[in-house]
Residue frames relative to the residue before (quaternion, step in Angstrom):
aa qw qx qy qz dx dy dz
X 1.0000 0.0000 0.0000 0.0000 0.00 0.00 0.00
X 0.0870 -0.7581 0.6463 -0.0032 3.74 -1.07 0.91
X 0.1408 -0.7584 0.6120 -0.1746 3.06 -0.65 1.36
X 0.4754 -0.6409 0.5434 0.2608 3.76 -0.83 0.91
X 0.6992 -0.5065 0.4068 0.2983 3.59 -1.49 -0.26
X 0.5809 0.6499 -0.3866 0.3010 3.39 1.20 0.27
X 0.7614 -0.4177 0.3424 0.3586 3.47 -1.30 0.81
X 0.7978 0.4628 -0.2500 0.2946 3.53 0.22 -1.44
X 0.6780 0.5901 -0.0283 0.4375 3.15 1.69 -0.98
X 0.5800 0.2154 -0.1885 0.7626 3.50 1.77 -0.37
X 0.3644 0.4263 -0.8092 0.1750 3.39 -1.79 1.16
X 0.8655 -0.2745 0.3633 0.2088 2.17 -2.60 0.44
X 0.6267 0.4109 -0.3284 0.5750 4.01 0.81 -0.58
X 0.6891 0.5115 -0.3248 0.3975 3.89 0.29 -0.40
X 0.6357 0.4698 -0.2071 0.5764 3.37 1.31 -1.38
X 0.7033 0.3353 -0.4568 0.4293 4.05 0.59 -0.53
X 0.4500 0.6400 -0.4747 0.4031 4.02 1.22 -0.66
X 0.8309 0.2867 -0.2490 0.4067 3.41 0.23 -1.40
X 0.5395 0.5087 -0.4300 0.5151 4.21 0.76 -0.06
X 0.7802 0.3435 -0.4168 0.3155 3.53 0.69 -0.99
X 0.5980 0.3452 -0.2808 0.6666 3.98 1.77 -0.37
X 0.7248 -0.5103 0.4559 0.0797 3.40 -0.13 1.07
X 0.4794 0.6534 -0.3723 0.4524 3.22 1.34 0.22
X 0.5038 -0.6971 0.4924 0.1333 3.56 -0.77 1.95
X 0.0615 -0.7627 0.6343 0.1103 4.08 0.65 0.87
X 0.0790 -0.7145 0.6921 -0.0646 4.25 -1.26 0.45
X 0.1998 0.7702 -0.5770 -0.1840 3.05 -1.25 0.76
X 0.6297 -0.4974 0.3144 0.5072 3.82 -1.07 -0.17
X 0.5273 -0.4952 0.5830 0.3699 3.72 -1.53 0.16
X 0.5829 -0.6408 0.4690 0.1719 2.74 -1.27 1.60
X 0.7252 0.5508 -0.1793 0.3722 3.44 -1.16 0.91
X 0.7865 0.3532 0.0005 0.5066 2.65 1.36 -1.36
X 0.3258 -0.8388 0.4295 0.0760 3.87 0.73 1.63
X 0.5920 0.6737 -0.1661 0.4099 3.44 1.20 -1.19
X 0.7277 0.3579 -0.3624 0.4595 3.70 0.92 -0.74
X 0.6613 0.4556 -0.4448 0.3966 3.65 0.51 0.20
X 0.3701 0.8693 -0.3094 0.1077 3.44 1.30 -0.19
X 0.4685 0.6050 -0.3904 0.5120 3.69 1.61 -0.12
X 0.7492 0.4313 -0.2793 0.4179 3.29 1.00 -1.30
X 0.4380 0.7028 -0.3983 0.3945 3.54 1.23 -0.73
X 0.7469 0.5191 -0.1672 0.3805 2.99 0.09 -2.14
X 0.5857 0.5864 -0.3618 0.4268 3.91 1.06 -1.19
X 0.6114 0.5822 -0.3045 0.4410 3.70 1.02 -1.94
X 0.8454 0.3568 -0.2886 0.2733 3.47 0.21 -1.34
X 0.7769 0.3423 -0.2634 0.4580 3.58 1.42 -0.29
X 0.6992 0.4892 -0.3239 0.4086 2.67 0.98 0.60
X 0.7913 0.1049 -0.0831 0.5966 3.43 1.02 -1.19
X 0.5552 0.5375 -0.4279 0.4688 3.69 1.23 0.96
X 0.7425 0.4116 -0.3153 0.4241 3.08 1.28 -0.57
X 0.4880 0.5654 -0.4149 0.5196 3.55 1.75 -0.09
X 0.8258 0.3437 -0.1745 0.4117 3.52 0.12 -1.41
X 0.3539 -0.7195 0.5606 0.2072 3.56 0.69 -0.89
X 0.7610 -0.4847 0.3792 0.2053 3.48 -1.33 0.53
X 0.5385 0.6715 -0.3332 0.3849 3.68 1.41 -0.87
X 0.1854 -0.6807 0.6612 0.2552 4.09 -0.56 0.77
X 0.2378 -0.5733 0.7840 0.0136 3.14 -2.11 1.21
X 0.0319 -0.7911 0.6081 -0.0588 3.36 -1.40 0.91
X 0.6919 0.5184 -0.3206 0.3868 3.24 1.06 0.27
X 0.6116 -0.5815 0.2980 0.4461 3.57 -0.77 -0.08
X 0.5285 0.7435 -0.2100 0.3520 2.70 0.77 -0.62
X 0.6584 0.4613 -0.0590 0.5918 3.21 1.34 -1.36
X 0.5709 0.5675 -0.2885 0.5185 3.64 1.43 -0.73
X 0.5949 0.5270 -0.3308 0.5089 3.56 0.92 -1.10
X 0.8481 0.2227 -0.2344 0.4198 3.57 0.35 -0.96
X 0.4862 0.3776 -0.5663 0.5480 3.75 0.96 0.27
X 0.5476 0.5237 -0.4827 0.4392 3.94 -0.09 0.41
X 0.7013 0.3333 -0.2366 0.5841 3.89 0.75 -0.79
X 0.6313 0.5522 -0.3408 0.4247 3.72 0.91 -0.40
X 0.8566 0.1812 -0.1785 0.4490 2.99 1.06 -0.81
X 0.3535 0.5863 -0.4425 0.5792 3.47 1.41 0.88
X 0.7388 0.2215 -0.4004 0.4947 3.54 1.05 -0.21
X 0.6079 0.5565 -0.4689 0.3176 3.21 0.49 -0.77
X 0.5556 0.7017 -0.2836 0.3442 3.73 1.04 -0.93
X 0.6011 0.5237 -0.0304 0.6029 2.99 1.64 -1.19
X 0.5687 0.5787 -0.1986 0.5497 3.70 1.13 -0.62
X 0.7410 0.4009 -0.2170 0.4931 3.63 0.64 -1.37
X 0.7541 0.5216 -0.1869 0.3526 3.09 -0.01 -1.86
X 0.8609 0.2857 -0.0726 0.4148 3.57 0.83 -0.80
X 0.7284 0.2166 -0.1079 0.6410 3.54 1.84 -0.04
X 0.7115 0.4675 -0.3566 0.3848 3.59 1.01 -0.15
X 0.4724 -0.7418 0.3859 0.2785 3.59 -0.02 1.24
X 0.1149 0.8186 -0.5232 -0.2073 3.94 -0.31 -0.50
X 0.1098 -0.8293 0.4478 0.3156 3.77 -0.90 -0.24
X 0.3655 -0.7750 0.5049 0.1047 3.00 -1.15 1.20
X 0.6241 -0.5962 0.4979 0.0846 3.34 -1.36 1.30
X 0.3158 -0.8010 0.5085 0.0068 3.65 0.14 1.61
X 0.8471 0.0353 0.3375 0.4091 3.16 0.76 -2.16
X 0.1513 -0.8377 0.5247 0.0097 3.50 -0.37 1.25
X 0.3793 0.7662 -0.5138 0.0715 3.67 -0.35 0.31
X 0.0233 0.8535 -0.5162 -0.0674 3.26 -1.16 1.08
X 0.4180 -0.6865 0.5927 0.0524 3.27 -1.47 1.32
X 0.8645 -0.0949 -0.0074 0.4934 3.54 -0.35 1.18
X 0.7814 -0.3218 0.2190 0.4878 3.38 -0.19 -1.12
X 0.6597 0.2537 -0.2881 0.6461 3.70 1.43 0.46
X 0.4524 -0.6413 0.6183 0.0416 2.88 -1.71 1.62
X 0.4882 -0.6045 0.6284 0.0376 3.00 -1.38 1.15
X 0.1413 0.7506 -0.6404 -0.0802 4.01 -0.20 0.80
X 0.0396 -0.7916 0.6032 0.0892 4.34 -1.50 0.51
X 0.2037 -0.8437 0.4952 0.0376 2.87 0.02 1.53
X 0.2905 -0.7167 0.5112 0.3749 3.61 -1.11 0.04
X 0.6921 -0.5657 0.2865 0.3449 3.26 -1.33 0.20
X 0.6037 -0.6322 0.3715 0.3129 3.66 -0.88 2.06
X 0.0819 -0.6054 0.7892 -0.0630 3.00 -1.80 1.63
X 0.5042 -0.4010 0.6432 0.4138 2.95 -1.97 -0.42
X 0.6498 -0.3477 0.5745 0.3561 3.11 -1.99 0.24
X 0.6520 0.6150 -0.2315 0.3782 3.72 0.84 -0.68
X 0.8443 0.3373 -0.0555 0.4126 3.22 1.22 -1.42
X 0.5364 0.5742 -0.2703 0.5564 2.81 2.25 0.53
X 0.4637 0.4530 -0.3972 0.6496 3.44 1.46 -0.50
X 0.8076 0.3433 -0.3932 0.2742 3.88 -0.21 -0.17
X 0.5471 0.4797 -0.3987 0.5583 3.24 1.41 -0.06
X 0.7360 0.4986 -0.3459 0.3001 3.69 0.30 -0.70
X 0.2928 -0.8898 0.3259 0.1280 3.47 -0.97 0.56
X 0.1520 0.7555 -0.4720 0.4282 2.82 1.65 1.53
X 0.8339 0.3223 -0.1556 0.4200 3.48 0.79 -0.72
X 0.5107 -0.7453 0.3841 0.1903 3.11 -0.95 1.01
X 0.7509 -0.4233 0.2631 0.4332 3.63 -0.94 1.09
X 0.7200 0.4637 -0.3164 0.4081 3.19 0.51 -2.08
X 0.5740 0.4528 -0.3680 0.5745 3.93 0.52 -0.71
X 0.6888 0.3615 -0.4332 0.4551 3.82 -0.72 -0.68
X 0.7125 0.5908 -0.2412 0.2917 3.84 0.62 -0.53
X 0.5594 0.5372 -0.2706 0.5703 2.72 2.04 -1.01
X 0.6964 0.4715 -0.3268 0.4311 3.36 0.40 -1.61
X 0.6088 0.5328 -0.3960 0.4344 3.96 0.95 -0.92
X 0.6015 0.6137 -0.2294 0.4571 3.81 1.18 -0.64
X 0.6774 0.5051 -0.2040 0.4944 3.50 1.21 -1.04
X 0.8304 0.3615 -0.2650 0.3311 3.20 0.91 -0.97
X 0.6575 0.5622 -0.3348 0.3735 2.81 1.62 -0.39
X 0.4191 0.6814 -0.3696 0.4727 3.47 1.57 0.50
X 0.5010 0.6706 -0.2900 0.4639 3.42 1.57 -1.28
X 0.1504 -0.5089 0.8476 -0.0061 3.36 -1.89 1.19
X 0.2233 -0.8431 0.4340 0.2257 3.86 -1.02 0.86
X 0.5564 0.5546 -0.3496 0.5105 2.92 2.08 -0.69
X 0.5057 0.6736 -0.4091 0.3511 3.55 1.03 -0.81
X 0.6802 0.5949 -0.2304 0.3612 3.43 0.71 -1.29
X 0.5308 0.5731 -0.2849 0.5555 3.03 1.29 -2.31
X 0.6820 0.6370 -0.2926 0.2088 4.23 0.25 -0.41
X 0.5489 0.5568 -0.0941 0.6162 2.71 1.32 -1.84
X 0.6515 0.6090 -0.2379 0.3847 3.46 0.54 -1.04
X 0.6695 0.3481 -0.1682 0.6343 3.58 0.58 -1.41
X 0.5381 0.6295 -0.4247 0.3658 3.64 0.44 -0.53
X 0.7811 0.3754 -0.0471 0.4967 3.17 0.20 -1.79
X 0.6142 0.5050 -0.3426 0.5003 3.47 0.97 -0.53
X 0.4377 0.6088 -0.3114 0.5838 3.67 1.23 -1.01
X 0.6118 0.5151 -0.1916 0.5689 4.02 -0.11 -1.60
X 0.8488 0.2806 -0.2538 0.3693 3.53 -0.57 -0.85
X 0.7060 0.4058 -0.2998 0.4970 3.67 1.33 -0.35
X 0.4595 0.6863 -0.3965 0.4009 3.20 1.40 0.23
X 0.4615 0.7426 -0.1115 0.4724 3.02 1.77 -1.85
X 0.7608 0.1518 -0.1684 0.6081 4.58 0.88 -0.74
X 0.6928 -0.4583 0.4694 0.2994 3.60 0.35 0.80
């Protein structure tokens, strides 16, 4: 687990979870904003550009950031194409980027052979349960709801 330098994210309950499961707990070098920056980059296109910037503090609003992001999770991982960065190479002062050709998080876990069958079977099970416009619904719905929720 890798966890940035903030307060809220390191205590004394977290640090006995991960020692008592053996979990390798890491954090970034202070100062340095840049080493979380995959995750950053994930927040802002994904759950900044859905939710937006507006603080929620009620339950209410919990209840439906829970179904938002239970679909939306569902939404990415299994319909949102991404490309992924083969090759870096710079030549003076301009960089050369070769991407390969856009997959889902989905269609890369099935091609890769880190994961075991039994898993590829599930996830092959989930999606084939999956409606995308359906989601894309539920989604605006609740997202609709939740802006109802600040007046």
């Amino acid at each position: 687990m890798d966890s940035d330098n903030d307060s809220v994210f390191i205590n004394e309950t977290l640090k006995r979870f991960c020692e008592m499961d053996q979990i390798t707990f890491t954090r970034s070098r202070p100062y340095r904003k840049n080493d979380q920056c995959y995750v950053e980059q994930k927040n802002w296109s994904i759950v900044r550009k859905t939710i937006g910037y507006r603080r929620y503090e009620s339950s209410a609003a919990l209840d439906l950031f829970r179904a938002i992001y239970a679909d939306l999770r569902l939404y990415v991982n299994f319909f949102q194409p991404v490309l992924k960065l083969v090759h870096k190479e710079r030549q003076g002062s301009k960089v050369y980027k070769r991407y390969d050709e856009a997959q889902t998080p989905h269609q890369r876990i099935m091609t890769s052979t880190n994961v075991s069958t039994k898993d590829k079977l599930r996830l092959q099970h989930t999606y084939l349960q999956l409606n995308p416009a359906g989601l894309r619904r539920q989604i605006d719905a609740s997202l609709m709801r939740l802006g109802r929720l600040t007046g």
